[in-house]
N, C-alpha and C positions, 0 to 999 in steps of 0.2 A: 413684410408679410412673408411667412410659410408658402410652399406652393399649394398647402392645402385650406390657406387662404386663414388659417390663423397669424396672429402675433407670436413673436418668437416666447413672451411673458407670459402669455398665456399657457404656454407650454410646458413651462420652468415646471411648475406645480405637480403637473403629471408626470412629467421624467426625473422629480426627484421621489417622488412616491416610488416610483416605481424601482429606480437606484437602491433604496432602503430596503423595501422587500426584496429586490434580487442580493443584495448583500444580506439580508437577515437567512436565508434562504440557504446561503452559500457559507455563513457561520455553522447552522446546524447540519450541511450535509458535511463541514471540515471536521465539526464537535464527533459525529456518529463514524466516522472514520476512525477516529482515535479512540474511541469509547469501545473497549477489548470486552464488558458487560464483566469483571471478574475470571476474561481467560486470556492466556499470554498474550504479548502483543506477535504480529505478523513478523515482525523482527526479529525476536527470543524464540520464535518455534525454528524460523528456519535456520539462523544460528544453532541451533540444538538439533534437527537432524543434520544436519552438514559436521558437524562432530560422530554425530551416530553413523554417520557412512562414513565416516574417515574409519573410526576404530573398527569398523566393518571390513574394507579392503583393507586393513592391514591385519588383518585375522586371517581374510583368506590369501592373502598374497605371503605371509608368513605359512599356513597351511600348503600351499603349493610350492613354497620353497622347501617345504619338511619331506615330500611328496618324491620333489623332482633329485632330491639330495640320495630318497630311500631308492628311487630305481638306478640309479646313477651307480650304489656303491654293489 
């Protein structure tokens, strides 16, 4: 006996109901994670600004190299 004074059998039933919905539960919050609704994934966007600031600081770090060249001469 349980200390709550059931059988451990008696149990099975409830705690695997209960397994089932906690995994069915835990499929659809994995499903809504991945489910981008038709817009990029979290992935492809920041992929894609991390290109957009690379070609960013090399715009202005070539800009200030044009900069530091004109006071220079």
């Amino acid at each position: 006996m349980t200390p709550s004074g059931r059988h451990q059998s008696q149990d099975r039933p409830a705690k695997q109901a209960r397994f089932v919905t906690d995994l069915g539960l835990l499929g659809g919050v994995l499903l809504a994670a991945v489910d981008t609704v038709g817009r990029p994934s979290v992935g492809w966007q920041a992929r894609r600004a991390a290109k957009q600031a690379k070609k960013v600081a090399a715009h202005a770090r070539d800009a200030v190299a044009d900069r530091v060249s004109d006071l220079s001469s």
